[in-house]
DRENTIDREN-462680 format. One record per residue (C-alpha): residue in three letters; x, y, z; residue number from 1. Coordinates in Angstrom, 3 decimals. Layout:
BEGIN
+------+----------+----------+----------+-----+
| rest |       c1 |       c2 |       c3 |  nr |
+------+----------+----------+----------+-----+
|  ala |        X |        Y |        Z | NUM |
...
+------+----------+----------+----------+-----+
This chain:
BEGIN
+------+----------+----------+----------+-----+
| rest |       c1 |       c2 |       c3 |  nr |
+------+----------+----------+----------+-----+
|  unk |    0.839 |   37.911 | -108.017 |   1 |
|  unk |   -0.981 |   38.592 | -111.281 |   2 |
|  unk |   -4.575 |   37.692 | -110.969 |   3 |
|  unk |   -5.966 |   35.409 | -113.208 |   4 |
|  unk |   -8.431 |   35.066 | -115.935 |   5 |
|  unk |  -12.377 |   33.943 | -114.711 |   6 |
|  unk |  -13.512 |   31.231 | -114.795 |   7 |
|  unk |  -16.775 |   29.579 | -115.214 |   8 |
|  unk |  -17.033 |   25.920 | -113.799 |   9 |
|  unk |  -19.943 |   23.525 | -115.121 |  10 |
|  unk |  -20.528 |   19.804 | -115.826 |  11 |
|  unk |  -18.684 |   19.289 | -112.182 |  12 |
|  unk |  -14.946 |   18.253 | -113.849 |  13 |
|  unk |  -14.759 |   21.298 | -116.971 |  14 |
|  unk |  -14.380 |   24.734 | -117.367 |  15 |
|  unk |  -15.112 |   26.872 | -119.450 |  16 |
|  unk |  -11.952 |   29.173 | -120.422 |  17 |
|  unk |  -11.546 |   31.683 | -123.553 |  18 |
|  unk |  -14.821 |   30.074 | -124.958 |  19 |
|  unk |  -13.800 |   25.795 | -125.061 |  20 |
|  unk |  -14.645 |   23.620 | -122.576 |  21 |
|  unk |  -11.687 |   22.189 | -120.812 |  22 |
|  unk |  -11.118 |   19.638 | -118.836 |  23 |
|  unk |  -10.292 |   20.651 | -115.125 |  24 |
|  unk |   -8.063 |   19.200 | -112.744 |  25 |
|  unk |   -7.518 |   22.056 | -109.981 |  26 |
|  unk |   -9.532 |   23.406 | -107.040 |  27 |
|  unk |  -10.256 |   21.779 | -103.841 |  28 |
|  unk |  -13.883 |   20.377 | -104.401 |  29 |
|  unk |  -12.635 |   16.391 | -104.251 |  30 |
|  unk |  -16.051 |   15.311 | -104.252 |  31 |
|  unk |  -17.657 |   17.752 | -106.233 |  32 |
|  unk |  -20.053 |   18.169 | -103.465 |  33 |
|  unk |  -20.685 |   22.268 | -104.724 |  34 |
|  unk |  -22.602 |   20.598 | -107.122 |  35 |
|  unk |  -24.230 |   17.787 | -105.658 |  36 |
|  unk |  -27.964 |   17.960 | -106.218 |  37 |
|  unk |  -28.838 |   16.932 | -102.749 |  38 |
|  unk |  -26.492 |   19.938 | -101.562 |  39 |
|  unk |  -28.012 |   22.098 | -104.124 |  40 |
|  unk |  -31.190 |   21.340 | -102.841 |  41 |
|  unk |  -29.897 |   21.869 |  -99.077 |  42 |
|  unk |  -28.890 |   25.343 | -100.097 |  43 |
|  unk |  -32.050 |   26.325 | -102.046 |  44 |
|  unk |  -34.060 |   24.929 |  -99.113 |  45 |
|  unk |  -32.197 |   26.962 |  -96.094 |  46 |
|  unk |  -32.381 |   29.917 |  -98.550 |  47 |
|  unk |  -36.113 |   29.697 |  -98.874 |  48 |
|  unk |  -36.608 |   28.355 |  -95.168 |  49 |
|  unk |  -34.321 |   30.946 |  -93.183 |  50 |
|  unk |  -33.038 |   33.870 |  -95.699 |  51 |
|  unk |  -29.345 |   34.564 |  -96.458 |  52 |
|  unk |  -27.874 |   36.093 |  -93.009 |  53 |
|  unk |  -28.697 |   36.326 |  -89.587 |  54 |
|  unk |  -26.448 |   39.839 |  -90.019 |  55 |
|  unk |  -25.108 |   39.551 |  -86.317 |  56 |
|  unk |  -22.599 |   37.791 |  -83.847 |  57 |
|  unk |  -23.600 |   34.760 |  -82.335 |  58 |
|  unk |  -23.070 |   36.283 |  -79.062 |  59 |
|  unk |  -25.601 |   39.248 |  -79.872 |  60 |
|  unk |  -28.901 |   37.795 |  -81.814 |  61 |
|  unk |  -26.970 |   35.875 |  -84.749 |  62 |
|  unk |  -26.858 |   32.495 |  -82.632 |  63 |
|  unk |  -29.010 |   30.130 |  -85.292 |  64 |
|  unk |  -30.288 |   26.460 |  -83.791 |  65 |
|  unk |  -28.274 |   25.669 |  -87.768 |  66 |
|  unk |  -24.969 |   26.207 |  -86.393 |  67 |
|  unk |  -25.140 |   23.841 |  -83.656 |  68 |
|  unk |  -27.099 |   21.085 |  -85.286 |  69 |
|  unk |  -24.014 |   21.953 |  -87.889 |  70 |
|  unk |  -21.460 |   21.861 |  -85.118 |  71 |
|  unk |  -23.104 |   18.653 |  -83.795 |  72 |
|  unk |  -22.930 |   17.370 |  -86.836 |  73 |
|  unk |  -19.176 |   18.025 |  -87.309 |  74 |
|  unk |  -17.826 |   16.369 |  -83.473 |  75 |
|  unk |  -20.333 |   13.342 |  -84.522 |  76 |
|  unk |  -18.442 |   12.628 |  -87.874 |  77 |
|  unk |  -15.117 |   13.452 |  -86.540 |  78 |
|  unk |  -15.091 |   12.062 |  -83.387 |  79 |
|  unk |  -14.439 |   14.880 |  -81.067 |  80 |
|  unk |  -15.757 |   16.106 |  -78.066 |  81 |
|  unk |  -16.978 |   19.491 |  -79.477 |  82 |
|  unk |  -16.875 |   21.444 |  -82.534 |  83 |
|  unk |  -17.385 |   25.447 |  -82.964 |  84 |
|  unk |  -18.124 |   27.053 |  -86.842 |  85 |
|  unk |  -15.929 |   30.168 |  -87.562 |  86 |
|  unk |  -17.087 |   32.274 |  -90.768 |  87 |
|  unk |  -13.936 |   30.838 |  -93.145 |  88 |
|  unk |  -11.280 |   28.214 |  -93.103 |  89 |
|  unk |   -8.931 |   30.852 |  -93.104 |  90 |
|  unk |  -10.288 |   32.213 |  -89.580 |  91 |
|  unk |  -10.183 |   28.874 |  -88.023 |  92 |
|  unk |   -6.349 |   29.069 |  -86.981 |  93 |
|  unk |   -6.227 |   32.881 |  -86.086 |  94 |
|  unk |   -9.299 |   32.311 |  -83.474 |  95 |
|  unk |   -7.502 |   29.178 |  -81.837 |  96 |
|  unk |   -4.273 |   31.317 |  -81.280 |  97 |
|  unk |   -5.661 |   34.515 |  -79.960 |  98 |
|  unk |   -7.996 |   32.179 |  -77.606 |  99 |
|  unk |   -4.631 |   31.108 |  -76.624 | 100 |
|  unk |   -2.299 |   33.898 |  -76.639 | 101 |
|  unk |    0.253 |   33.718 |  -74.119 | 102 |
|  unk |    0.073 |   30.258 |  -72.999 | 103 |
|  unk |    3.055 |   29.012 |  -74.505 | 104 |
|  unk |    6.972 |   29.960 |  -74.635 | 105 |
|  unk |    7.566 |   28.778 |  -78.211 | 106 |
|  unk |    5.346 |   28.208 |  -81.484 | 107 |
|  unk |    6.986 |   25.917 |  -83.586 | 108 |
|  unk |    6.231 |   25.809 |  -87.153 | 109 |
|  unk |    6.420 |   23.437 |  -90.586 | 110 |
|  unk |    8.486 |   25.644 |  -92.986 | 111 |
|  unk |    5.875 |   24.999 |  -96.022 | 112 |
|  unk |    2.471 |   25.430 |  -93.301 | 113 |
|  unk |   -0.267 |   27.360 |  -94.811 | 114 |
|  unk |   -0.179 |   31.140 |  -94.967 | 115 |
|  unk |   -2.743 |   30.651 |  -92.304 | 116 |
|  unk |   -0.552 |   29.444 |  -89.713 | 117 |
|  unk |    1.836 |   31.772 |  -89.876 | 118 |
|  unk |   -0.642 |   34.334 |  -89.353 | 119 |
|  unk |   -2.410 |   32.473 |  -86.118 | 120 |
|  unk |    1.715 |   32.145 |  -85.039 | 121 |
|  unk |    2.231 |   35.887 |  -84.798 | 122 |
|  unk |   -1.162 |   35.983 |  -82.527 | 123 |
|  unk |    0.167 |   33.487 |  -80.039 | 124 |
|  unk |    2.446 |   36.135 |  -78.463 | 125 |
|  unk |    5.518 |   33.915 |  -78.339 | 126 |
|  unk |    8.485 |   33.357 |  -80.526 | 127 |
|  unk |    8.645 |   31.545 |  -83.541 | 128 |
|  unk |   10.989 |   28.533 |  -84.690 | 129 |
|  unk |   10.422 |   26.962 |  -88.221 | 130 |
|  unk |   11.926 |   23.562 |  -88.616 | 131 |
|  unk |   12.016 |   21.346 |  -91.978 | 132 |
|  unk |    8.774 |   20.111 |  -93.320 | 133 |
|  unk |    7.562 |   17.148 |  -92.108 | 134 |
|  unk |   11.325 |   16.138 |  -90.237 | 135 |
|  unk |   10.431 |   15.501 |  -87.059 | 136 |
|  unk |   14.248 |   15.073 |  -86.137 | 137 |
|  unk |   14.775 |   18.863 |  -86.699 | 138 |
|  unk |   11.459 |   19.254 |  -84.937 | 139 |
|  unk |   13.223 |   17.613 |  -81.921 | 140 |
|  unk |   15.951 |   20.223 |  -82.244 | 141 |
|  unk |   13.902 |   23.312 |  -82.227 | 142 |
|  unk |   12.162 |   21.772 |  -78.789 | 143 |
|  unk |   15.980 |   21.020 |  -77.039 | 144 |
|  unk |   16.539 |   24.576 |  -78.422 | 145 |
|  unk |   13.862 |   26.144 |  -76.361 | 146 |
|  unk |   14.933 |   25.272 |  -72.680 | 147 |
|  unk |   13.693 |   23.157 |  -70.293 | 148 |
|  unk |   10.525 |   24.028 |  -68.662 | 149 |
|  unk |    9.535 |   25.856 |  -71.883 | 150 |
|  unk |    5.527 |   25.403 |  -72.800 | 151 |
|  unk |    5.338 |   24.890 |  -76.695 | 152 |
|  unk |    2.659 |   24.638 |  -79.826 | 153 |
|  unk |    3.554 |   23.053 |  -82.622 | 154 |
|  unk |    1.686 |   24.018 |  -85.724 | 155 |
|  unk |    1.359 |   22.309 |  -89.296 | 156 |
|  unk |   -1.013 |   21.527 |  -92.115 | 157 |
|  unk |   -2.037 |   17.480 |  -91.818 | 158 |
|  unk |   -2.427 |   17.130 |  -95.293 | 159 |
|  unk |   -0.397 |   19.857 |  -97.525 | 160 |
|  unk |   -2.029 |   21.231 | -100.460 | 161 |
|  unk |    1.019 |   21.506 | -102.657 | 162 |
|  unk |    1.907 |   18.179 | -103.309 | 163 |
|  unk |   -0.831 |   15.980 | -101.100 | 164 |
|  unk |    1.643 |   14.554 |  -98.273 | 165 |
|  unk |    0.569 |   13.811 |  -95.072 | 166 |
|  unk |    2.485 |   15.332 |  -91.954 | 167 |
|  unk |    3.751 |   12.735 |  -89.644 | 168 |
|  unk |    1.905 |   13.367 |  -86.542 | 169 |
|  unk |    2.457 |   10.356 |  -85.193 | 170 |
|  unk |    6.521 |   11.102 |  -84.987 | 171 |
|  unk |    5.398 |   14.544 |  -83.640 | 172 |
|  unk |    3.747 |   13.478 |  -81.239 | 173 |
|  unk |    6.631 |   11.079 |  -80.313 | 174 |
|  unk |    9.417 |   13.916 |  -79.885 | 175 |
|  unk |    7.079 |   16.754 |  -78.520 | 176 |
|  unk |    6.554 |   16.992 |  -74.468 | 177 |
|  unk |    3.721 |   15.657 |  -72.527 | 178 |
|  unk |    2.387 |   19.326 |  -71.905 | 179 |
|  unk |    3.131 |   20.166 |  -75.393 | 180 |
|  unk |   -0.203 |   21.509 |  -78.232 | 181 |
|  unk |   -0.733 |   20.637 |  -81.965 | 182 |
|  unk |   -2.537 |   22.571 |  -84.145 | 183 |
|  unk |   -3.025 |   20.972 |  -87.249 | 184 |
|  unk |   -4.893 |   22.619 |  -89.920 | 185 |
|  unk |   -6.836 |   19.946 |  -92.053 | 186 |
|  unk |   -8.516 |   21.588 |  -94.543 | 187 |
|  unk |   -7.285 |   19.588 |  -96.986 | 188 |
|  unk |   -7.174 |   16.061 |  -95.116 | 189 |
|  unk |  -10.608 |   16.592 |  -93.533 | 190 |
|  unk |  -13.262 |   14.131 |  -95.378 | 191 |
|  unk |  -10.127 |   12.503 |  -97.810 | 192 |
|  unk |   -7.615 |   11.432 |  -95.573 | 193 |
|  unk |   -8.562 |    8.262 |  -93.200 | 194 |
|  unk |  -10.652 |    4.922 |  -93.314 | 195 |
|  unk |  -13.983 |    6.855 |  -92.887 | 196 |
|  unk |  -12.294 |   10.241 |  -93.810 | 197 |
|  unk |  -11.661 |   11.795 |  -90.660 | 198 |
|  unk |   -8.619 |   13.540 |  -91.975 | 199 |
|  unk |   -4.914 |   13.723 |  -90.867 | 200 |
|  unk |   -5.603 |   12.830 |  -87.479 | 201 |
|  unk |   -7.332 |    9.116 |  -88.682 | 202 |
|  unk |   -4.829 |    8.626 |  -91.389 | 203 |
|  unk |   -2.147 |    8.869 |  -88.414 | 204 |
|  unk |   -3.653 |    6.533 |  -85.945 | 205 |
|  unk |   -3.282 |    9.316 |  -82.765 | 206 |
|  unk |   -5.175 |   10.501 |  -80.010 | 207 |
|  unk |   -7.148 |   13.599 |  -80.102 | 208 |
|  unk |   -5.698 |   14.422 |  -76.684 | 209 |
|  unk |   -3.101 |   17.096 |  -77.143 | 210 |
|  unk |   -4.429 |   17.755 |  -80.949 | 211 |
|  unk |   -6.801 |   21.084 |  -81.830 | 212 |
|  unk |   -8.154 |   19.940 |  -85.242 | 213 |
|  unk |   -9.200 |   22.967 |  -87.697 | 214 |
|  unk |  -11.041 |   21.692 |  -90.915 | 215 |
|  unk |  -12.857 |   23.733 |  -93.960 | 216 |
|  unk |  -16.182 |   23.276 |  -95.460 | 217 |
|  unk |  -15.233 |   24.399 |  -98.469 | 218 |
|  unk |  -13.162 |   21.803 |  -99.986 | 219 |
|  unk |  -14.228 |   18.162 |  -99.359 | 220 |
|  unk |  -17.642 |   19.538 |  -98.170 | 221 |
|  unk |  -18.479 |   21.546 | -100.955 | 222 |
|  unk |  -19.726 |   24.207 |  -99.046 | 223 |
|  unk |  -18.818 |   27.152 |  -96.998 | 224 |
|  unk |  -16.727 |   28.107 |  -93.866 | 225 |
|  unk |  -14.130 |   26.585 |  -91.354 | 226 |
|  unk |  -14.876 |   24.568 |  -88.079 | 227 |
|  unk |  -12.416 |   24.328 |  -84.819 | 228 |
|  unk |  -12.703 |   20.406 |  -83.754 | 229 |
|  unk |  -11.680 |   20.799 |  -79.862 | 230 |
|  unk |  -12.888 |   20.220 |  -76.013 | 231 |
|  unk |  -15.826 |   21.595 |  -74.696 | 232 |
|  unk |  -13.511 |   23.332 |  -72.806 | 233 |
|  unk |  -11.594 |   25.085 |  -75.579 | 234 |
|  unk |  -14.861 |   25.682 |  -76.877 | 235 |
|  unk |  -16.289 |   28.013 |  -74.105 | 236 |
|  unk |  -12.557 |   29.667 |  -74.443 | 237 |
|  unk |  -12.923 |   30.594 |  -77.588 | 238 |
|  unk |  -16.280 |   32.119 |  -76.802 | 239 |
|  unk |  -14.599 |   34.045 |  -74.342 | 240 |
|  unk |  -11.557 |   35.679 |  -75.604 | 241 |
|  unk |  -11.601 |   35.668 |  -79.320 | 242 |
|  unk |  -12.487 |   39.008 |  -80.514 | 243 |
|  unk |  -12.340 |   37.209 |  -83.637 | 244 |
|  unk |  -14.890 |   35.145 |  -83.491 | 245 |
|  unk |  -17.314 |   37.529 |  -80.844 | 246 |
|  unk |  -17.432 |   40.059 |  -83.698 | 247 |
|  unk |  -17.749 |   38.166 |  -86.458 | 248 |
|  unk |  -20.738 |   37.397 |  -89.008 | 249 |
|  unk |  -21.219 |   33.555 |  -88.929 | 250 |
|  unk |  -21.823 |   32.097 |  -92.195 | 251 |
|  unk |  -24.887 |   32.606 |  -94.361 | 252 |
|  unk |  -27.726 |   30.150 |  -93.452 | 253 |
|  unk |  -28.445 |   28.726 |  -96.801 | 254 |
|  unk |  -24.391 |   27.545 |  -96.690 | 255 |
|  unk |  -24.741 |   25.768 |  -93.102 | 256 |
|  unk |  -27.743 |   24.062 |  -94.300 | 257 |
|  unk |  -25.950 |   22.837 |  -97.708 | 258 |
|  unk |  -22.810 |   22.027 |  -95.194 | 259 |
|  unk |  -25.190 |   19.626 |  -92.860 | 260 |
|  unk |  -26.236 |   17.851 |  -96.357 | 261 |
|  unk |  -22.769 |   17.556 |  -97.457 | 262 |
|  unk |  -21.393 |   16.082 |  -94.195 | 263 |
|  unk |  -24.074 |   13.953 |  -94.275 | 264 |
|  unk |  -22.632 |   12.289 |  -98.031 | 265 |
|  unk |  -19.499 |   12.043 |  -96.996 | 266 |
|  unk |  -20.431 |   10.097 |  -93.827 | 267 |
|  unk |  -22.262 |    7.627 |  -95.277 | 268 |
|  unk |  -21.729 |    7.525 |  -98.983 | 269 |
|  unk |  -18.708 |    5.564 |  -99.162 | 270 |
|  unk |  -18.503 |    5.268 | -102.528 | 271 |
|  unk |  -17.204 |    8.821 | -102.535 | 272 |
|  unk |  -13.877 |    7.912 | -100.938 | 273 |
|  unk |  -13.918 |    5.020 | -103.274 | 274 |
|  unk |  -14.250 |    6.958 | -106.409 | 275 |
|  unk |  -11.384 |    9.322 | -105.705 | 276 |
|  unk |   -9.011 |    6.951 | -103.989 | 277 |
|  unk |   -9.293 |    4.749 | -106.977 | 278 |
|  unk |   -9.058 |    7.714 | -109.387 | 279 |
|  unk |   -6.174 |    9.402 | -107.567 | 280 |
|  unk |   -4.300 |    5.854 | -107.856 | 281 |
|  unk |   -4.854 |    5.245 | -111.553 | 282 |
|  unk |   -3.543 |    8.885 | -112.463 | 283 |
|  unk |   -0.483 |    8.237 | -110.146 | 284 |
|  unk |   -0.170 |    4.620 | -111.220 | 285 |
|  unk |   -0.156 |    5.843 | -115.338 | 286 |
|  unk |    2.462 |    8.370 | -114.858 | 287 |
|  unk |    5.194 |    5.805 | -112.924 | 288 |
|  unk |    4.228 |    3.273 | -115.549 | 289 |
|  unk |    5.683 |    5.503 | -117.787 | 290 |
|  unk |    8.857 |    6.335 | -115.661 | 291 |
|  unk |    8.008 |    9.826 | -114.148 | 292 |
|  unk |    8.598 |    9.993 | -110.651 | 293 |
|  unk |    5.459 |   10.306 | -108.444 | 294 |
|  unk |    5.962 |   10.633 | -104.821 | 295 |
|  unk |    3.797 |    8.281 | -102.635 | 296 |
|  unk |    1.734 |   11.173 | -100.807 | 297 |
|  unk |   -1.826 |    9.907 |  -99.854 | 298 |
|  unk |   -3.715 |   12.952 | -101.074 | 299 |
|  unk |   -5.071 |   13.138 | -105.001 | 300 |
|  unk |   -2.666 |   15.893 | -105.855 | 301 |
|  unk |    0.519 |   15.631 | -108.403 | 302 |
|  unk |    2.701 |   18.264 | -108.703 | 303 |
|  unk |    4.943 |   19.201 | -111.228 | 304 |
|  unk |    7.487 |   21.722 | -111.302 | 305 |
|  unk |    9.220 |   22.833 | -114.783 | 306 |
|  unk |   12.976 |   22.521 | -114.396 | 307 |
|  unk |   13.893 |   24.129 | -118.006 | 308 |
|  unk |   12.808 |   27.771 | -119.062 | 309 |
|  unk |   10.350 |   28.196 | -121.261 | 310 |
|  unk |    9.100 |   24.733 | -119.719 | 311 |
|  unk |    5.863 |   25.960 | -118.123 | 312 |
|  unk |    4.569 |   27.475 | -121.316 | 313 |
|  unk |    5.288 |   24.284 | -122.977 | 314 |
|  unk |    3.179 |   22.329 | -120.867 | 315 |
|  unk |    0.675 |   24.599 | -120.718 | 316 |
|  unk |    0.186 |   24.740 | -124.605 | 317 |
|  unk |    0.156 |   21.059 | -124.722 | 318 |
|  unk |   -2.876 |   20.422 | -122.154 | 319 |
|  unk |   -4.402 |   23.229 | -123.974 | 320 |
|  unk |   -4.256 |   21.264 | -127.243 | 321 |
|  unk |   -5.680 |   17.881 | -125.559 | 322 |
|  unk |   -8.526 |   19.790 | -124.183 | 323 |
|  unk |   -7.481 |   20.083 | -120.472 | 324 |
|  unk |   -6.746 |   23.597 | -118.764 | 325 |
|  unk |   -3.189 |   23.877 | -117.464 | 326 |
|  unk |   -3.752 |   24.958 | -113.487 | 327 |
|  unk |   -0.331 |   26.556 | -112.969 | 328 |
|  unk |   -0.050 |   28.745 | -109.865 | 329 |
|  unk |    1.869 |   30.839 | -107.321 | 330 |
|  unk |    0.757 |   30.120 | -104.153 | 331 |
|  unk |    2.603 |   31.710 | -100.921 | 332 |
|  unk |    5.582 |   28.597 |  -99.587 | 333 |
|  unk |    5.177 |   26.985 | -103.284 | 334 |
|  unk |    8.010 |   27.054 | -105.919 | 335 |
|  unk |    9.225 |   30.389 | -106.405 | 336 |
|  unk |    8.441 |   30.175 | -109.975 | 337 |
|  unk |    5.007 |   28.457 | -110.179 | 338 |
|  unk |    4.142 |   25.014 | -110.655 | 339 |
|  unk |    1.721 |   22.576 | -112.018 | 340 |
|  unk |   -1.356 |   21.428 | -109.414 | 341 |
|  unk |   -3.016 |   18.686 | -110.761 | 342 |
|  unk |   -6.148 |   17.997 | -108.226 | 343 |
|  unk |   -8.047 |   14.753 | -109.006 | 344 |
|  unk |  -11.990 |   14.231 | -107.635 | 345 |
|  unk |  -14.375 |   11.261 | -107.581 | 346 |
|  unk |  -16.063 |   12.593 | -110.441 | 347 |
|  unk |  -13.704 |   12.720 | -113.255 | 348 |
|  unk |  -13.551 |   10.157 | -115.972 | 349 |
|  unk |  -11.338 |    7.651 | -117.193 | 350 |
|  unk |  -11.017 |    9.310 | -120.258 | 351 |
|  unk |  -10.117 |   12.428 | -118.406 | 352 |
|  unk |   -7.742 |   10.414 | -116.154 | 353 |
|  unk |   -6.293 |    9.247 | -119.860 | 354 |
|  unk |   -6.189 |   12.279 | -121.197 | 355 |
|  unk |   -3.943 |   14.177 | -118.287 | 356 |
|  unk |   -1.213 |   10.919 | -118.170 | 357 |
|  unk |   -0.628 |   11.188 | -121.961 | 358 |
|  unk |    0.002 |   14.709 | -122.249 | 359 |
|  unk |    2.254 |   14.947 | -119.275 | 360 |
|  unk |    4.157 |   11.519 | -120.579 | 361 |
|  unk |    4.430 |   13.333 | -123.550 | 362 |
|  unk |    6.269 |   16.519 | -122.665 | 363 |
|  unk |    7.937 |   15.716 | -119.993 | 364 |
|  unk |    9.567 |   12.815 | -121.534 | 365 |
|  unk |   10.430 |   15.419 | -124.360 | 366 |
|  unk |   11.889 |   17.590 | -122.047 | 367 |
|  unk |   14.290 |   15.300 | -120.521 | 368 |
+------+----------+----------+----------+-----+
């Protein structure tokens, strides 16, 4: 990977890149929440009220009354019995599966799951089978594949960042035994996907009963740091055997106070959901208009991969000359040769919206 150029975000939907302001369709922030004033304000206040770190583990003298009014906060809006902050989104996963190393005969595992999962996989002390993403019919096979009597996890992103589809939980769920684990990591679903924006598991219609729910603050929140959405039970697990979590740094104040603010908006500002859902639609909407093929994924992400050579540059020089920055990326279980990410939020404009449909019409009709 090649890393890329910096750059400096402002006026919550531009960039600024190689000195012009650019429109920006990319990132995770759907709400544009890191900008919020009232989450601004959250963070300045928790800066000002508690300092930046508490620069210990929980379990020594880093254990804040912010992280479980924050915790509280989390199982409230999402319905489940308990919730437990980890320092990063990335963490959340890796904690659940050393808590429960060795439990299970058999992780199972959607081929294009975040990097994340495959990491927390390896921890769960078990072998590994990857079936098709999102085919729960080749799911069914890896399970008849493992024996009776076998104990398994099944593991997959509920809404996947490269494209915005939902995982069908609901068919998992269907084909996996009674005794059987999901971990579904939602950091992309969590505060889009859903009536009230619950994520992956609301969008689905299941129970939370054999589901271990692992969100971000970061994206829809705006914030900082990951969250494990469990049982009491799995809680005080955790607690116990996750050297991960024991000796880790929780996050900095000021960011749990800005998180409890955010949470907060996306609970009860509906308008939010709204906003995107309606923007996400239009931008969708515009490009089948014009004949391009859009898949019908619920999540505010189109995705276009270049077929041709030379086809990505072309693209890229043609959003650069409308005034919108071309977010092009290699990101690990994406195409092997980049692709275009095109992330919509509740903030950008029409004219934005506008903007992105006729230059993609444009070139990709020329291209084909």
């Amino acid at each position: 990977m090649t890393e890329p150029e910096p750059l400096q975000q402002f006026g919550r939907t531009y960039v600024r890149f190689r000195g012009r302001k650019l429109s920006y369709f990319s990132g995770c922030d759907y709400f544009r929440l890191a900008s919020h004033p009232k989450v601004l304000t959250a963070l300045w206040a928790g800066a000002k009220q508690y300092g930046l770190n508490v620069a210990a583990s929980r379990l020594t003298t880093g254990n804040h009354v912010l992280y479980r009014k924050l915790e509280r906060q989390l199982a409230g809006f999402f319905r489940a019995e308990d919730a437990l902050l980890v320092p990063t989104g990335y963490l959340t996963n890796l904690v659940v599966a050393q808590t429960l190393a060795g439990n299970f005969s058999h992780a199972l595992l959607d081929e294009e799951s975040h990097p994340s999962l495959s990491d927390a996989a390896r921890l769960l002390d078990c072998p590994l089978l990857r079936f098709g993403h999102g085919d729960a019919a080749e799911l069914a096979g890896c399970i008849r594949r493992c024996g009776p009597g076998s104990k398994v996890i099944l593991l997959t992103d509920g809404m996947f960042s490269r494209d915005g589809t939902a995982a069908p939980l609901k068919a998992y769920l269907e084909v996996l035994p009674l005794d059987a684990v999901m971990l579904v990591d939602d950091a992309h679903g969590a505060g889009v996907l859903g009536r009230t924006g619950r994520g992956s598991v609301e969008h689905a219609g299941v129970s939370r009963r054999r589901v271990i729910q692992t969100v971000t603050l970061s994206k829809a929140f705006g914030a900082y740091g990951g969250a494990i959405l469990a049982t009491a039970a799995l809680r005080r697990q955790i607690i116990n055997r996750s050297q991960l979590f024991v000796g880790s740094t929780p996050l900095p104040l000021p960011l749990a106070n800005a998180a409890l603010q955010a949470v907060k908006l996306v609970q009860t500002d509906k308008s939010l959901r709204h906003r995107l859902a309606h923007n996400a639609g239009y931008l969708k909407q515009g490009l089948r208009t014009a004949g391009l093929p859009v898949p019908d994924a619920p999540g505010p992400i189109v995705a276009v991969v270049p077929k041709r050579p030379g086809a990505a540059a072309r693209i890229s020089r043609r959003l650069l000359e409308v005034g919108i920055y071309p977010p092009f990326i290699h990101y690990p279980g994406g195409p092997a040769g980049g692709y275009f990410r095109f992330v919509v939020s509740s903030e950008h404009s029409r004219r934005q919206l506008d903007g992105l449909i006729g230059a993609l019409v444009a070139e990709l009709r020329q291209m084909s």
